[in-house]
C-alpha positions as CSV (number, residue, x, y, z in Angstrom):
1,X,22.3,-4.6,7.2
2,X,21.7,-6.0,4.2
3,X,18.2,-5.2,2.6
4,X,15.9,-7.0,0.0
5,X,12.5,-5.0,-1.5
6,X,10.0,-6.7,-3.0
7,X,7.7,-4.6,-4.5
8,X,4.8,-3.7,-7.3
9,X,5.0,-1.9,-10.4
10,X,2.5,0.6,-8.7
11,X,4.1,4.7,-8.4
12,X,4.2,4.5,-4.8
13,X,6.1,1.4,-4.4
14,X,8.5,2.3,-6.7
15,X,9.3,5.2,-5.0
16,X,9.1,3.3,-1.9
17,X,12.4,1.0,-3.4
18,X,13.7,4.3,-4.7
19,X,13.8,5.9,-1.2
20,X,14.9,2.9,0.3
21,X,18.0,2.1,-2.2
22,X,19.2,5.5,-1.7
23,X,18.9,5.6,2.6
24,X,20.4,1.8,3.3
25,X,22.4,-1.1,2.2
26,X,19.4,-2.8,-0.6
27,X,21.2,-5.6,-2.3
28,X,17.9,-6.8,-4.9
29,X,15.0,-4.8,-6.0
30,X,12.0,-7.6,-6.7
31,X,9.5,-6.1,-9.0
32,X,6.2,-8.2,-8.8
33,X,4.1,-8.8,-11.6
34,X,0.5,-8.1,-10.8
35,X,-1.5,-7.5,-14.0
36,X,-3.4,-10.2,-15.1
37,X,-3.1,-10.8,-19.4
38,X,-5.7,-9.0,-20.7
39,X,-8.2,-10.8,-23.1
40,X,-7.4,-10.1,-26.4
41,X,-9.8,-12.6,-28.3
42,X,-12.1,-10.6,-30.6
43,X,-15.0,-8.1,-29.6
44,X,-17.3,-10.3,-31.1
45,X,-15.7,-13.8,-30.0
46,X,-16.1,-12.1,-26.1
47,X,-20.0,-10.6,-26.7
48,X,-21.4,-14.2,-28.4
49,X,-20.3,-15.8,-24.6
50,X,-22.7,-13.2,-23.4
51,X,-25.3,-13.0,-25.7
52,X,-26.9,-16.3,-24.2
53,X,-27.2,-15.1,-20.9
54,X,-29.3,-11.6,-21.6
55,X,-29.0,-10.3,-18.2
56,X,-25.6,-10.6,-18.4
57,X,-24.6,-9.2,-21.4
58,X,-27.2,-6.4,-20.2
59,X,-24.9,-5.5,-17.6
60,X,-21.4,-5.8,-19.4
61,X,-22.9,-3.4,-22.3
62,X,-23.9,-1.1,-19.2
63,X,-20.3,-1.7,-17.7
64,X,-18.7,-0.9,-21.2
65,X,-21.1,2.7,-21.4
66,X,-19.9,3.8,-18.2
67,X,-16.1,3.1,-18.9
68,X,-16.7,5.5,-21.9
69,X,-19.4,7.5,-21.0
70,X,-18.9,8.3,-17.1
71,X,-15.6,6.8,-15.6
72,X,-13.0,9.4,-17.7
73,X,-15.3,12.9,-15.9
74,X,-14.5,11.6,-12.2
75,X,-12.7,13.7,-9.9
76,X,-10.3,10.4,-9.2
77,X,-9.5,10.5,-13.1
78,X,-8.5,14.7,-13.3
79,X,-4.8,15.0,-13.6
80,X,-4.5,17.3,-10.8
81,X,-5.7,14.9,-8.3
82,X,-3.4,12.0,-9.7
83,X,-0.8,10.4,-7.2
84,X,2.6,12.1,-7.7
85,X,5.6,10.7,-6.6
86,X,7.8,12.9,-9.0
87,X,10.4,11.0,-11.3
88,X,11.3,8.5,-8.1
89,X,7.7,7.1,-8.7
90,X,7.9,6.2,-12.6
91,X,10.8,4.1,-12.7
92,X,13.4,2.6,-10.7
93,X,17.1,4.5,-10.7
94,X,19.9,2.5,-11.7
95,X,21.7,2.1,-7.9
96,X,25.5,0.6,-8.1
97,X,25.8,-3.3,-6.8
98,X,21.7,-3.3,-6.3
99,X,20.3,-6.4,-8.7
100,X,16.8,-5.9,-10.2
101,X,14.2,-8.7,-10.8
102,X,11.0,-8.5,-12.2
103,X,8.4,-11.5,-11.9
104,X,6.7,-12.9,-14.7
105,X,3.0,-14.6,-14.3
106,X,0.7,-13.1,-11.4
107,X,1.2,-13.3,-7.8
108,X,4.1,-15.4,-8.6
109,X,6.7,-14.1,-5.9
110,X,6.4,-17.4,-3.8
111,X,7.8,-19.5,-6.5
112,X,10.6,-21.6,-5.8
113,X,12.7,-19.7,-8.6
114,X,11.8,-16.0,-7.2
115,X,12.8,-17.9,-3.3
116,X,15.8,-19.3,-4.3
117,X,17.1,-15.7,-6.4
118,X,15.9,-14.0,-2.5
119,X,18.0,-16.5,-1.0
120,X,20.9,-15.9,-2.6
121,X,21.2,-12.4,-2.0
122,X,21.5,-13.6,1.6
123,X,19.6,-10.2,2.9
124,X,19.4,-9.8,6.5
125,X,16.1,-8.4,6.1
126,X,13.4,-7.9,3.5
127,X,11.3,-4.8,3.1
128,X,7.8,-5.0,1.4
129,X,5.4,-2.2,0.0
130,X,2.5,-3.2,-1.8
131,X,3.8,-7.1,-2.6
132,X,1.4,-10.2,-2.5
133,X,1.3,-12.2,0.6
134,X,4.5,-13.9,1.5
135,X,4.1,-17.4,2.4
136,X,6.6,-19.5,5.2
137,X,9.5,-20.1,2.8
138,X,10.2,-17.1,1.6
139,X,9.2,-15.2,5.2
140,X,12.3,-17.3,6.6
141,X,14.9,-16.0,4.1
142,X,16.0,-13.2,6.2
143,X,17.3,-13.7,9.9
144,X,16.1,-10.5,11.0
145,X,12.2,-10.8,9.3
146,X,10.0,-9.6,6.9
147,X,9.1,-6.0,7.5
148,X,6.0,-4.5,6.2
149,X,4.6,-0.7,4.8
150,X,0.8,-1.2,5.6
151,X,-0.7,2.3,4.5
152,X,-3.3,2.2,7.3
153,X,-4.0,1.8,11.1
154,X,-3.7,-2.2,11.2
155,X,-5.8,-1.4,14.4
156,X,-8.6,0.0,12.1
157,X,-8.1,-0.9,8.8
158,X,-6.3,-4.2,7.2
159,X,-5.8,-5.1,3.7
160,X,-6.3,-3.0,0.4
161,X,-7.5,0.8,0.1
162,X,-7.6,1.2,3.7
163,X,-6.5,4.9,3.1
164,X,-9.8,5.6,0.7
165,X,-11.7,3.3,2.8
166,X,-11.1,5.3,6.1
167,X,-11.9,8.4,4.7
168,X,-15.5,6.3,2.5
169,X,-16.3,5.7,6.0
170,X,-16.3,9.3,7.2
171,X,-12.4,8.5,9.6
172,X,-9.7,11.1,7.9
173,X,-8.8,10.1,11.6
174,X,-7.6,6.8,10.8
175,X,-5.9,7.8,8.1
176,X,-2.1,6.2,8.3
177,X,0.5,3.9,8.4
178,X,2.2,1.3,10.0
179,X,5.2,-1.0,9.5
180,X,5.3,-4.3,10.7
181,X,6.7,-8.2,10.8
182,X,4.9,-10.1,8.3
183,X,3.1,-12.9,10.0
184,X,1.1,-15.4,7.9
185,X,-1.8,-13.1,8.0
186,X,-2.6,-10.1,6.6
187,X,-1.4,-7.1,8.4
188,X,-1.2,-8.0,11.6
189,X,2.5,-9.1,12.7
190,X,4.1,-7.3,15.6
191,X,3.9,-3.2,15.0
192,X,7.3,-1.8,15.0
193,X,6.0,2.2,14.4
194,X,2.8,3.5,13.3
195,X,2.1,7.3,12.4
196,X,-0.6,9.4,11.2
197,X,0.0,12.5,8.6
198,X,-1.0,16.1,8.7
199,X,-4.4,16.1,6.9
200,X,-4.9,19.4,5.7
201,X,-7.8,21.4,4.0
202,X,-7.9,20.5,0.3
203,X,-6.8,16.8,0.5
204,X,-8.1,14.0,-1.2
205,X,-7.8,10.2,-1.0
206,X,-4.7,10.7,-3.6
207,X,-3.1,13.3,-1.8
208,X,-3.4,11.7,1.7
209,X,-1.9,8.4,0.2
210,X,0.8,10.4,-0.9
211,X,1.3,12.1,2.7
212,X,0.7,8.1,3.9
213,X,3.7,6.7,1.9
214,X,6.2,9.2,2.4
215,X,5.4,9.3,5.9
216,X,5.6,5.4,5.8
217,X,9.3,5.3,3.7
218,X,10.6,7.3,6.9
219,X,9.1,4.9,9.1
220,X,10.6,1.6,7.5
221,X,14.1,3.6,7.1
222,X,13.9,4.1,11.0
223,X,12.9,0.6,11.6
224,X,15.6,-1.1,9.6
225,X,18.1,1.2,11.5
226,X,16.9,0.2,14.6
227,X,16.8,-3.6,13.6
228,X,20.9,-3.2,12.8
229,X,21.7,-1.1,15.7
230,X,19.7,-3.9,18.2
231,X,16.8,-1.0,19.1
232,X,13.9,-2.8,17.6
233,X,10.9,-2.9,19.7
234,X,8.2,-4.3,18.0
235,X,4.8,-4.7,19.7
236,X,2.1,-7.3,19.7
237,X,-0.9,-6.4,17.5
238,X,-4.1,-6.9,19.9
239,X,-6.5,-5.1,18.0
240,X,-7.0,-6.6,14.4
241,X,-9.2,-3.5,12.3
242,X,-11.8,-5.0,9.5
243,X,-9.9,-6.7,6.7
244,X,-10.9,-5.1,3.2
245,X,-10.0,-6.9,0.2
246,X,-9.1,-6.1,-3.1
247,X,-13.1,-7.1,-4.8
248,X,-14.7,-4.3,-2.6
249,X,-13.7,-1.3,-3.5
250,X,-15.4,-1.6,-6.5
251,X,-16.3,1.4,-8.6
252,X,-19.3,2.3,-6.6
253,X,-17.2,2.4,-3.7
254,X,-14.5,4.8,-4.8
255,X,-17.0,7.2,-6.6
256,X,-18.8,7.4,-2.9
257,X,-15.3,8.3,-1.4
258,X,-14.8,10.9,-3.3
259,X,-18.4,12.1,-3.1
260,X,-17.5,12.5,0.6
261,X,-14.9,15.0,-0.4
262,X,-17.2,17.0,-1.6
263,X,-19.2,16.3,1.2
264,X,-17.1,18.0,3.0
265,X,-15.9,15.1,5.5
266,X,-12.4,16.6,5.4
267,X,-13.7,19.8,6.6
268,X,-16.1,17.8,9.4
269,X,-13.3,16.7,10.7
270,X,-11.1,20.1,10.9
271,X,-13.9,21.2,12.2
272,X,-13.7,18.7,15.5
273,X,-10.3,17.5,15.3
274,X,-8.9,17.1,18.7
275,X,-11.8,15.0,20.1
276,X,-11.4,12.8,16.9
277,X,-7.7,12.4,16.5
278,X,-7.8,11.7,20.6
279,X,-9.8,8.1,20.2
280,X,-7.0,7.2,17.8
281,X,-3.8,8.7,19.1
282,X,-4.4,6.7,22.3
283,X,-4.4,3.1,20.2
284,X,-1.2,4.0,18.4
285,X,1.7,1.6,19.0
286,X,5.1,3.1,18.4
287,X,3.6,6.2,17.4
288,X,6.7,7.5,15.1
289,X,6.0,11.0,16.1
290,X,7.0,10.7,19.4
291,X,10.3,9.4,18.2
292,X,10.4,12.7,16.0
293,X,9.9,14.8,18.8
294,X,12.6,13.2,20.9
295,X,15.4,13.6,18.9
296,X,14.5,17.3,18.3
């Protein structure tokens, strides 16, 4: 089964492409650009296109404070709480026969160029973690699909963060991951597994995203097996969870979720866990976990 990854330059993806290179037949590694340039015109050039508008340049000069001031002391930003992937998560290994492209511009992947290189890897499938969204031309490269790592309960939570969000909103319970076809909307093709990790006392957003991708690696590993061995039983999505995008978890936002760590919303929901987990163990689709306990 010949496999294509398209992925970001983000630790956990590149660990994703790491795992996946080493566990199946990967034929191209697409690394995509998603770092806007930064402005590099001069301090003062940028603060005279503010200094017209005073409540505007009020807020940047507040903005700039609390980069410098308050941003480098939270929890988020202590080493020890940093996502950690190991070696597999700060660069991509040098695999045998496995080509490596890496975008240029932003969001560029659905450029004709970046289709026609896809193409011509003829993959029978293509494996995404983390990638902007695919549009028709590329999605019908592969004959066997698009498949998808969505580190959340598409049921619960679409789109960006979902892990941080899910736990912002007081749900460690709907804390996980699913793999899916890539329709032309966002997170919601046909499920082929879903799983939840262990949440244990002590976690924290980072560390359950951690839990959520390594979990999810396994997942997309089983589901491209299936695909090549004819086992793939994907299920219709019914239930489409709120859509977060990237604009809202703005600082605010992440500072609150890891307030609630604080909180104690992990411990809230050790302390009632059964009831919880049931509400969302009986929406799973494909729950990967039951697979796991099968082949035991």
């Amino acid at each position: 089964m010949r496999t294509l990854v398209i992925v970001s330059g983000d630790k956990s993806d590149i660990f994703f492409a790491n795992q996946l290179a080493k566990s199946l037949t990967v034929v191209g590694i697409v690394v995509e650009n998603q770092a806007p340039k930064r402005d590099s015109s001069p301090l003062v050039g940028r603060a005279l296109k503010y200094i017209s508008r005073p409540g505007l340049f009020f807020k940047k000069v507040l903005e700039v404070l609390d980069r410098k001031l308050i941003e480098p002391y939270q929890p988020y930003n202590d080493p020890s709480n940093s996502l950690d992937f190991g070696q597999e998560g700060l660069a991509l290994e040098t695999f045998e026969g496995i080509e490596i492209l890496h975008t240029s511009g932003v969001n560029a992947i659905n450029s004709p160029e970046y289709v026609s290189w896809i193409r011509d890897r003829e993959p029978d499938v293509i494996a995404v973690c983390g990638a902007s969204l695919l549009k028709r031309d590329l999605l019908q490269v592969p004959k066997h699909g698009v498949l998808n790592l969505h580190g959340g309960l598409s049921q619960f939570y679409r789109g960006l963060y979902t892990t941080d969000w899910a736990v912002h909103n007081g749900e460690p319970e709907c804390v996980g991951a699913t793999v899916h076809f890539v329709a032309e909307g966002v997170d919601d093709g046909d499920v082929v597994y879903q799983g939840r990790p262990v949440i244990e006392q002590g976690d924290n957003p980072n560390r359950l995203y951690e839990k959520v991708v390594r979990l999810g690696v396994k997942m997309m590993i089983r589901a491209i097996q299936d695909i090549e061995q004819g086992n793939c039983n994907s299920v219709r999505l019914e239930r489409k969870g709120r859509l977060y995008l990237y604009k809202d978890f703005n600082v605010k936002a992440k500072r609150a979720t890891w307030r609630g760590i604080e909180g104690g919303v992990i411990e809230q929901y050790l302390s009632d866990q059964q009831r919880r987990d049931e509400r969302v163990r009986e929406t799973l689709i494909n729950d990967f976990s039951l697979l796991n306990q099968s082949n035991v």
